[in-house]
N, C-alpha and C positions, 0 to 999 in steps of 0.2 A: 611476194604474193601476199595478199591480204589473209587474216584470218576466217577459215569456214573453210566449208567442202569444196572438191574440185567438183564445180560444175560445166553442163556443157559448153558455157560459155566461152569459159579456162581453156578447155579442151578445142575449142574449136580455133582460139586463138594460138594455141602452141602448134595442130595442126596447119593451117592456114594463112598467119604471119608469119611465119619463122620456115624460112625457104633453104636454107644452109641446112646441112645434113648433121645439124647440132646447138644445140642452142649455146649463147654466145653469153655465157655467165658476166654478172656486173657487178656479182660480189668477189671481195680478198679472200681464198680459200686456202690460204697457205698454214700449216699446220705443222708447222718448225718441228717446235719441241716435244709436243706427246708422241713423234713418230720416232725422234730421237732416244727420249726416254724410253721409249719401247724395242728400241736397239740393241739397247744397253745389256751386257750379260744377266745381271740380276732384272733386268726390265720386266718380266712380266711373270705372273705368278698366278696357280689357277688352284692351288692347291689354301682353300679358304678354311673349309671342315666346319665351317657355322656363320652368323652372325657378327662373329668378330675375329681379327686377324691377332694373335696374342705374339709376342715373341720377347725375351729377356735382352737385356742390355746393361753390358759391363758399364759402371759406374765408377769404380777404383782398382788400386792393384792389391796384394797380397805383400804387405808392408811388414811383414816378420820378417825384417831383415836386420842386419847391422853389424858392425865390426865392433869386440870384445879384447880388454886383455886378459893375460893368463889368470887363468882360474873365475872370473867371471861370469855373472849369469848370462844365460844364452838367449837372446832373444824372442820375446815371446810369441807363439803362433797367434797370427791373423788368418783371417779370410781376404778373398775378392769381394768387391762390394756389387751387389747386381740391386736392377730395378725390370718391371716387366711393365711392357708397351702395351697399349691395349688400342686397335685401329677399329674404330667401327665404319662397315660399307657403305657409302652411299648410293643411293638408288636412282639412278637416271631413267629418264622415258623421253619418245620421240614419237608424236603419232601421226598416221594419213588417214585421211576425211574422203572415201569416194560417192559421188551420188549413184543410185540404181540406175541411171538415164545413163550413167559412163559406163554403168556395166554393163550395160545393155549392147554396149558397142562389142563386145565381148565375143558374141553371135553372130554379127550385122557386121562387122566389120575388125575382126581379131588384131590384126596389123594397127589397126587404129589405138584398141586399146590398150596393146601392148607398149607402144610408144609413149603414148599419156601414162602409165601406169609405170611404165620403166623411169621415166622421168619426175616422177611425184618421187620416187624410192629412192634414186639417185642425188636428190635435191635434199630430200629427209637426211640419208646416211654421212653428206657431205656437210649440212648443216649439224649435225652432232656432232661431226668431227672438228670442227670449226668450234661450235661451244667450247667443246673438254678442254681444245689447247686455250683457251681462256681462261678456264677454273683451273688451269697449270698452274697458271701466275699468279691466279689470288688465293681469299679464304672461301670456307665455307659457304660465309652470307652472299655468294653471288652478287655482291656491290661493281655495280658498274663508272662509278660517278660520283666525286661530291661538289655541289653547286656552291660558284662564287659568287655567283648571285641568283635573278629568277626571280619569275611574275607569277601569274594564277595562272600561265601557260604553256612556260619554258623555263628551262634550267640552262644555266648561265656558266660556263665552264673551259678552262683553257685548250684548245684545240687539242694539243697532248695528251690530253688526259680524259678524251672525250671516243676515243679507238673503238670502244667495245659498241656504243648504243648502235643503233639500226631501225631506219622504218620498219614499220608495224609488230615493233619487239613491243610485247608486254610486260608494266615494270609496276612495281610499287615505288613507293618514296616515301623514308622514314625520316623525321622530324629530328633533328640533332639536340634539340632543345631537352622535348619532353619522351625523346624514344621511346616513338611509337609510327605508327603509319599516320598519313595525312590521308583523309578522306572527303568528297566534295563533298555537297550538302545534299543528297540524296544517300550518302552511308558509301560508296564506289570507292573502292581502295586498289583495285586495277586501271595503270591509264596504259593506253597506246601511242605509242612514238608517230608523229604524223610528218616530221621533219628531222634532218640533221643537217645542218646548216656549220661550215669549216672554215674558217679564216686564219690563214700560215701566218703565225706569228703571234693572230689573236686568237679571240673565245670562239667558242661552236657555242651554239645556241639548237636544244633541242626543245622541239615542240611536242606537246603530249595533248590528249583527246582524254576524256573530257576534262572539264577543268575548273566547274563552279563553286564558287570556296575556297578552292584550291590553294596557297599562297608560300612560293617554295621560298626559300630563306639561305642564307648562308650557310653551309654544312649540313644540311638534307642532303641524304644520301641515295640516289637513287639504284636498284635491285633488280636484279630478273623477279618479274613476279613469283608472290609464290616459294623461291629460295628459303627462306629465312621464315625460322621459328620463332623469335623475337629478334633484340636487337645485337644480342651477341650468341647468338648459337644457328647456326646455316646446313642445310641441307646438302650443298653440294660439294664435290673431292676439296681434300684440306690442299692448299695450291703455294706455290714457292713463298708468296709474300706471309705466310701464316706460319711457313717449315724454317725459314729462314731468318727468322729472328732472333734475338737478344732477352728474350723476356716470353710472357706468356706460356700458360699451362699447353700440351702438347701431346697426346694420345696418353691422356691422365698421368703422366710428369710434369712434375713444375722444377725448372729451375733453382726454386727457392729451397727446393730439399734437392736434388739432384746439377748442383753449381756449372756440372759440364753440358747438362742437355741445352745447351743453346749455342748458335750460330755467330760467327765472328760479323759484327757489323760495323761498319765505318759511315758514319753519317753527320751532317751537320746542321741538323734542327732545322730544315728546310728551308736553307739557303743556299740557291747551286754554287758551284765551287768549279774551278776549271778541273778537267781530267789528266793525271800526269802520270808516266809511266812506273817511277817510285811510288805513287800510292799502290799500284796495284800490284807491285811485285812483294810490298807490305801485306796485301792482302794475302798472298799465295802463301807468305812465312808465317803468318799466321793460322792458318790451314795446317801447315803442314809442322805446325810446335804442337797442335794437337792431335797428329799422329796419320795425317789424313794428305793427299792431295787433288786438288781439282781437275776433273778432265775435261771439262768445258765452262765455257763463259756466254752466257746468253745476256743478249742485252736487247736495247730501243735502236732503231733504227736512226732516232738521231743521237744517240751516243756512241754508236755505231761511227758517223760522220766525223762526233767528235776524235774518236780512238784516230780515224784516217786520216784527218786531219791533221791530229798530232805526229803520227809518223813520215808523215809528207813533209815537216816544217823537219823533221832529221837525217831522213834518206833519201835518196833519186827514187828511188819505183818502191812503189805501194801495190802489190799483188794478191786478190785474193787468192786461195788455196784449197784443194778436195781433201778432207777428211774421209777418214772410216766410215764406211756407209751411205757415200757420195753427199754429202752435208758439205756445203762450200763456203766460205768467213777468211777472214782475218786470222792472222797466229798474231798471239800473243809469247814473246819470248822468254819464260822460266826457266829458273834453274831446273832440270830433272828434263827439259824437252819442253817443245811448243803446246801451247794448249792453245785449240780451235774457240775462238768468239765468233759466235753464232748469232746473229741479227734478227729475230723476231717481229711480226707487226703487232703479237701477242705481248709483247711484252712493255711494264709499264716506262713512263718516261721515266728518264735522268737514273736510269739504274744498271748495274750489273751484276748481276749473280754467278757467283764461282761456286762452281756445283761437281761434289765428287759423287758420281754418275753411280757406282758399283753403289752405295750407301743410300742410293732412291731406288724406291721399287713399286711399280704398279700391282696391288694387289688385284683379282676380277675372280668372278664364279665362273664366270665365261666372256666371251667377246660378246659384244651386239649382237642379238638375236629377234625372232617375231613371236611375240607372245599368242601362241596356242595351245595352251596344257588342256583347252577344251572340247581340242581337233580342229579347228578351225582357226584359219590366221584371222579371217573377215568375222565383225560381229556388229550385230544390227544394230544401229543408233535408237534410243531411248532416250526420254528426256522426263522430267516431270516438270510441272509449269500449275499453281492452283493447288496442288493435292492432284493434280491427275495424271497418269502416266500415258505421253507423249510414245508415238510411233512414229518414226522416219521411213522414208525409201533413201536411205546412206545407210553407207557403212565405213567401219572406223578399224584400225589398223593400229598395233600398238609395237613399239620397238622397244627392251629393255636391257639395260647392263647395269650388275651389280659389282659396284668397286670403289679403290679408294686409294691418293697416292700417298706412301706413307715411307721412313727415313729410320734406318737403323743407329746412325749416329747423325744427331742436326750439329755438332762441333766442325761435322768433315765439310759446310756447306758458309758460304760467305757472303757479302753485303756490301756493297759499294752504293750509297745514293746520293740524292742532292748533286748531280752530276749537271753542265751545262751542255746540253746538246748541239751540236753542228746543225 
């Protein structure tokens, strides 16, 4: 649905085209991993106490040790060495737009409106859920995209890599050059997605509205609008590709002073590489030399293909398998027992993350909720326009959750990319 209010138009089309006792969704709403992660025992946490989620993390051991001969000095006391995590919340919103002509059905016709109304909410709460396991996989800056090529109209990008956009998603697009926002010649730094065009094997090509000036370029980066506060610092949950690193600062630890706060990664300067079952049992012993082991494997659906692939060309029967919590994948065979690979459309190509599940945790103030601290969920649209303030017959509806997904050890968490997909 396009942006703006449901009007009766909407409404008249949901009632009276759509004869099936349900409407017949035509988007992916599969939502893997944040349901998973929210599984998990440590999964969810409500216990915030402010603004920011604080918590210490061991950094070394207590090294006063050693073997002495007789009469010798005795080893000197140490400490443990600690560092403290600082997680700040992210702030999500999701709003609905009703006109007073829909409310009006309210009176006139209850059952009507209730249907329209049930359906805008259900559409809303299902479309947030769909975002978040999005912002799973990435970082902050809500990057959807970076173009391999691209005109003053569309962004030019390998179909793989293309998953997230959507008609009438609004996005910025920031300049790889001079990082910053491209904007057409009238100063517009918001466009709208008019197309997504998919070609298996080849580019998607997305079209965006408007576009005068416009001129996208190699490695413009395209954004949820709005996301991102400049070019490296993002609005939205810190997501596996930011947690799961080798490098970069990480809820104010860096690396550079804390050598253990990063994630075992295997990659090859972004040239795919075939998928073999020794890399990845590499990857487990490396997990588990820093004290840690993975209980799931979330990947791409086509490396997914790849994994089945590979085991079909070893064994007779390829089966997948119900995990805990009815989650159904592929096992992967470890020492210490199977670990469930879980297949994602959320997630990005040519990758796999070996993720110890107990050591991620959804921080939140609360779940989803409808903002009315002012007694009312409904509140009258206002506009100003000139210096003058603008009065609507709508009204606007607001949904919010305050959270953030954050890792008490990123060592327990792995990296496999540059993978070749099936």
């Amino acid at each position: 649905m396009a942006a703006g209010p449901v009007t009766m138009t909407v409404v008249d089309n949901i009632l009276k085209e759509v004869y099936e006792d349900r409407l017949r969704d035509q988007l992916q709403s599969d939502v893997l991993t944040l349901r998973r992660i929210e599984k998990t025992s440590e999964g969810v946490s409500e216990d915030v106490g402010g603004k920011y989620v604080r918590f210490p993390i061991r950094t070394s051991r207590n090294h006063g040790m050693g073997a002495r001969r007789e009469n010798e000095a005795l080893p000197l006391a140490r400490t443990q060495g600690y560092a403290s995590a600082q997680v700040s919340l992210a702030y999500l919103y999701g709003s609905l737009h009703l006109t007073g002509q829909t409310f009006e059905l309210a009176e006139r016709n209850p059952q009507a409106f209730a249907s329209a109304l049930q359906s805008e909410v259900d559409g809303l709460k299902e479309g947030i859920a769909k975002d978040m396991n999005r912002q799973v996989y990435g970082t902050s800056l809500g990057e959807l995209g970076a173009a391999a090529s691209g005109t003053t109209t569309t962004i030019v990008l390998p179909t793989e890599q293309a998953l997230y956009f959507e008609n009438d998603m609004f996005i910025n697009i920031w300049d790889a050059s001079a990082v910053a926002f491209l904007a057409d010649a009238g100063g517009n730094i918001n466009f709208t997605i008019t197309d997504v065009t998919r070609v298996v094997g080849g580019n998607a090509t997305i079209t965006f509205t408007p576009a005068a000036s416009v001129a996208v370029a190699v490695g413009d980066s395209a954004r949820r609008a709005g996301s991102s506060i400049d070019a490296t610092t993002g609005k939205e949950i810190v997501g596996l590709k930011q947690i799961v690193l080798n490098s970069g600062t990480l809820f104010n630890i860096a690396p550079g002073s804390v050598p253990l706060w990063k994630s075992e990664v295997d990659s090859n300067s972004g040239t795919n590489r075939a998928l073999t079952e020794g890399r990845m049992i590499q990857m487990v012993d490396r997990i588990r030399i820093n004290g840690a082991r993975p209980s799931v494997i979330f990947t791409s659906l086509g490396v997914r293909r790849a994994y089945f692939n590979l085991l079909s060309q070893q064994r007779e029967f390829v089966n997948t398998k119900t995990f805990t919590g009815g989650f159904e994948g592929l096992a992967f065979a470890a020492a210490g027992g199977e670990i469930p690979m879980i297949e994602d459309v959320d997630c990005q190509s040519n990758r796999l993350y070996f993720i110890s599940e107990k050591e991620l945790k959804l921080y939140q103030a609360g779940d989803w909720s409808f903002m009315n601290r002012d007694g009312s969920n409904w509140q009258r649209v206002v506009g100003v326009s000139n210096g003058s303030v603008n009065y609507f017959d709508a009204y606007s509806s607001m949904m919010f959750k305050y959270c953030q997904l954050g890792t008490h050890r990123r060592n327990a968490h792995g990296l496999i990319s540059d993978i070749t997909e099936g």
